[in-house]
Backbone bond lengths (Angstrom), bond angles and torsions (degrees), N, CA, C in turn:
res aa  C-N    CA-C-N  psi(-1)  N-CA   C-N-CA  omega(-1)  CA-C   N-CA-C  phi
1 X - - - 1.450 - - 1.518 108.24 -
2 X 1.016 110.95 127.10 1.594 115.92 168.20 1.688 115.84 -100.00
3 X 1.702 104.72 173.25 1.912 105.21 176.32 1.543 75.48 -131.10
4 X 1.114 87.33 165.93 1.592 104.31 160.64 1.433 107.86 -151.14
5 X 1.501 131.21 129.18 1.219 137.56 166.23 1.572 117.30 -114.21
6 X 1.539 99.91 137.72 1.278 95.33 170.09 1.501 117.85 -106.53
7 X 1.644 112.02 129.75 1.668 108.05 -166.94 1.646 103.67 -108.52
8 X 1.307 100.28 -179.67 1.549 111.17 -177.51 1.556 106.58 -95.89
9 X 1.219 119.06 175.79 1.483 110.75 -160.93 2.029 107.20 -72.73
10 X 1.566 109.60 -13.85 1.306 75.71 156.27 1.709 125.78 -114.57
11 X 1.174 101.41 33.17 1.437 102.36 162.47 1.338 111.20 111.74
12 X 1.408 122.80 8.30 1.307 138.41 177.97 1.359 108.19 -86.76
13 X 2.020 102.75 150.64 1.304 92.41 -166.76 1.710 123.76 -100.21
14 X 1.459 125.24 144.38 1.606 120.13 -166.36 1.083 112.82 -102.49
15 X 1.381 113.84 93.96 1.848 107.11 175.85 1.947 105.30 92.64
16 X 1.216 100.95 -162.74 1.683 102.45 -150.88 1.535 83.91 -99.88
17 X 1.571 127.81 145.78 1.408 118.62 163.37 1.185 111.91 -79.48
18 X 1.432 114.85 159.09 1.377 136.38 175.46 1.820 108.77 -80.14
19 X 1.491 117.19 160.38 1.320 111.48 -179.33 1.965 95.14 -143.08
20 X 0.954 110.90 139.68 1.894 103.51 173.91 1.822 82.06 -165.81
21 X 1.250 74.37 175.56 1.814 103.25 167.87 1.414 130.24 -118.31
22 X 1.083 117.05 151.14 1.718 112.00 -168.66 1.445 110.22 -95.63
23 X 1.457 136.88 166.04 1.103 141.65 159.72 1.464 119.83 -86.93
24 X 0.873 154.39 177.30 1.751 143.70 158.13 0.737 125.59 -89.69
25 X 1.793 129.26 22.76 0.837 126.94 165.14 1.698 107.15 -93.69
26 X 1.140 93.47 -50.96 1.777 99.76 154.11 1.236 122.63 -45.62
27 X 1.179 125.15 -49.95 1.467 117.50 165.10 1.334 111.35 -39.28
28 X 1.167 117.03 -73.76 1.282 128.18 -164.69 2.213 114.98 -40.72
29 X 1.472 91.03 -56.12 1.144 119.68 159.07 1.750 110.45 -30.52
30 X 1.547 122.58 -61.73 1.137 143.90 155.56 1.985 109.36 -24.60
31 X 1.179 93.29 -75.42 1.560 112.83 -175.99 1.508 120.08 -70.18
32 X 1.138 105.42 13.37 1.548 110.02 -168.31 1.534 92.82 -122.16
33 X 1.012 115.69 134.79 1.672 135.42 -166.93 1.689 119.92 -156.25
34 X 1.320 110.12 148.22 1.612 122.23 177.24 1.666 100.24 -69.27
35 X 1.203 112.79 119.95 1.722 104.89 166.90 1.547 97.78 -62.33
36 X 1.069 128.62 -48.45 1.780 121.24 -176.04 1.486 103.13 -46.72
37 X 1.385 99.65 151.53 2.060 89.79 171.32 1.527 118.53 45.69
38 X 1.254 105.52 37.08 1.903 109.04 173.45 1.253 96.97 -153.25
39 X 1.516 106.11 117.62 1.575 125.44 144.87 1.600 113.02 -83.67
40 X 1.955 78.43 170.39 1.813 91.47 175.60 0.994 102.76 -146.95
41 X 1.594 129.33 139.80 1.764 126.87 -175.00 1.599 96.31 -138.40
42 X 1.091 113.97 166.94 1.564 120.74 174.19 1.541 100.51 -97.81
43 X 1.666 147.56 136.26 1.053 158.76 168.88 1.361 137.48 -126.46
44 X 0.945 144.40 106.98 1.220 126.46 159.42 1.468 133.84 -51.61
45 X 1.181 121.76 148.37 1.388 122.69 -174.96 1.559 117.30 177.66
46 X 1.898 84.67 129.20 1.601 109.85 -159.73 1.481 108.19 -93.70
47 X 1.595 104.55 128.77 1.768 103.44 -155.95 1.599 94.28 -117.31
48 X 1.531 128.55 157.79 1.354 115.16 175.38 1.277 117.19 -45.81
49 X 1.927 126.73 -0.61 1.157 112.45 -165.97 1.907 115.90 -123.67
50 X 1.537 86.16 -6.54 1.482 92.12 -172.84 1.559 99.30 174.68
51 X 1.346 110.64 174.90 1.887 112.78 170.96 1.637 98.44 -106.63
52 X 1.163 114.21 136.22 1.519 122.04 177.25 1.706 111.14 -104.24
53 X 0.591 139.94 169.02 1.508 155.33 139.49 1.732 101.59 -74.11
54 X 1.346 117.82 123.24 1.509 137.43 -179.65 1.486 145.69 -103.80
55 X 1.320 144.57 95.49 1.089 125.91 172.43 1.500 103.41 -44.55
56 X 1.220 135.82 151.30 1.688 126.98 116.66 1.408 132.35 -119.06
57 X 1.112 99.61 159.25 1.930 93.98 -150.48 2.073 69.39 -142.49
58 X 1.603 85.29 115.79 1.694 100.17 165.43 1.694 85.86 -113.94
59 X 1.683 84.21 147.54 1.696 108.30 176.79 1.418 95.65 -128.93
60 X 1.617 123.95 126.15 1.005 153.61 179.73 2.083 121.52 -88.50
61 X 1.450 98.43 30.55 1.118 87.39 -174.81 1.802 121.61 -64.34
62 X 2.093 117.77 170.26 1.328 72.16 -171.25 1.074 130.13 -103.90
63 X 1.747 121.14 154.42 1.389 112.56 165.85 1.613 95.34 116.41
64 X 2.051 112.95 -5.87 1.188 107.58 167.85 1.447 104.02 -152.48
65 X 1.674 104.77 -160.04 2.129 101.07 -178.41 1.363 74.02 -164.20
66 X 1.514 82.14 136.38 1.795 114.34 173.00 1.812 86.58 -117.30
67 X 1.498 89.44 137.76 1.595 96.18 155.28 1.467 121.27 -144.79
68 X 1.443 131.50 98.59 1.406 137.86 142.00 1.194 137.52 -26.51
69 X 1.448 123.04 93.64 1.548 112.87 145.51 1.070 151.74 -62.45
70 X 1.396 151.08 103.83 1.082 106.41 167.89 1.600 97.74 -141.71
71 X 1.579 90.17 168.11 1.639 122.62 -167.31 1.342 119.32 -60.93
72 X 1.129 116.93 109.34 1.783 112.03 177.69 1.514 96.82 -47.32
73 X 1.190 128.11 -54.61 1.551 115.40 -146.97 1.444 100.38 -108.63
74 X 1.997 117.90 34.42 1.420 92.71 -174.41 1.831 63.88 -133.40
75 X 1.017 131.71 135.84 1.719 121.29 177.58 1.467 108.58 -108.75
76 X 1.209 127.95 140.87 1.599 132.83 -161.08 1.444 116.07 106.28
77 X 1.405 111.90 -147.46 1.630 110.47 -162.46 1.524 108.54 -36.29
78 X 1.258 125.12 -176.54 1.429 145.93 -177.84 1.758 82.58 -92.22
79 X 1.351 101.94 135.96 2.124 99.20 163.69 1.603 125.44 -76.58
80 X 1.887 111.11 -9.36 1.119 84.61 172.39 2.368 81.33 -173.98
81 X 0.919 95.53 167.83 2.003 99.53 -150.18 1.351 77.30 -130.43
82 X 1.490 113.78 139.09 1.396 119.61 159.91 1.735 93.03 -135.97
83 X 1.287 98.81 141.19 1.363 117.45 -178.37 1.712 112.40 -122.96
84 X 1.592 121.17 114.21 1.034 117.25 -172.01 1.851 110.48 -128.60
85 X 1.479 118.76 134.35 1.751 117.10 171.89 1.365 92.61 -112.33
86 X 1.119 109.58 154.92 1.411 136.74 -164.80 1.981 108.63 -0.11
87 X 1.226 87.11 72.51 1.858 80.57 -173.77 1.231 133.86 86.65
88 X 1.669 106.22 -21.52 1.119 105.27 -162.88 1.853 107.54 -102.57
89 X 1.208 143.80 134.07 1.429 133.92 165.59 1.205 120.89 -82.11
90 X 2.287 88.47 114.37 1.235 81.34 -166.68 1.804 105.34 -123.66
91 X 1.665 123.29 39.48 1.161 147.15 166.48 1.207 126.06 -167.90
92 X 1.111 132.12 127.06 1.749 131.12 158.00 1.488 128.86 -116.73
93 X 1.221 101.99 113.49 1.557 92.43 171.36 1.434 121.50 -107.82
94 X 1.501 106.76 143.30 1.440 92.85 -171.11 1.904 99.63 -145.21
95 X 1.508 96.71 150.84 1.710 106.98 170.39 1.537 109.14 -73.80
96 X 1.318 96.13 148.33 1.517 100.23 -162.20 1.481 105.34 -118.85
97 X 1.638 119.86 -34.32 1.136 144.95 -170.94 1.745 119.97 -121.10
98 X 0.803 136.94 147.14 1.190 144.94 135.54 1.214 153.58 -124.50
99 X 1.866 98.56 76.30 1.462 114.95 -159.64 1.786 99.21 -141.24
100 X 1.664 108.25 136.99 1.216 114.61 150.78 1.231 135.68 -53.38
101 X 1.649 122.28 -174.40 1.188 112.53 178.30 1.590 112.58 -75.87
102 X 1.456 116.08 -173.04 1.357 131.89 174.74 2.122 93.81 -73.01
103 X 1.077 131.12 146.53 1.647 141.44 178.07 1.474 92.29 -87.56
């Protein structure tokens, strides 16, 4: 399950966040990046559900920076998307849960 909020340029939040789920193709979509203009750092990062150990993969497109997390030990989507234009944050998405369906 993902949230997504949309904030104001300094990072405050606008209105109620949204919550949906992704397909893997979207995922995938997610994980797919320009080696040009893409770093990778190791991170930590504390999720409503736990602290993970992190890839992050900032994407430098121009005129903005995407940055991806994701969880060594959670495999699939990124856990949480920060979307930034000139400095300013201007989306986050983030996992909220980490649970399958009902059996």
């Amino acid at each position: 399950m993902q949230e997504f909020q949309v904030t104001d340029a300094d990072g405050l939040p606008l209105g109620e966040p949204a919550r949906r789920r992704s397909t893997w193709l979207e995922l995938q979509r997610h994980a797919s990046q320009p080696v040009e203009g893409t770093s990778v750092e190791e991170e930590a990062l504390t999720l409503p559900f736990g602290t993970y150990d992190c890839w992050r993969y900032t994407v430098m497109p121009p005129g903005s920076e995407v940055r991806f997390w994701f969880a060594k030990e959670l495999p699939g989507m990124p856990v949480q998307v920060e979307e930034r234009i000139s400095g300013n944050l201007t989306g986050r998405s983030l996992m909220i849960a980490n649970e399958g369906p009902e059996p």
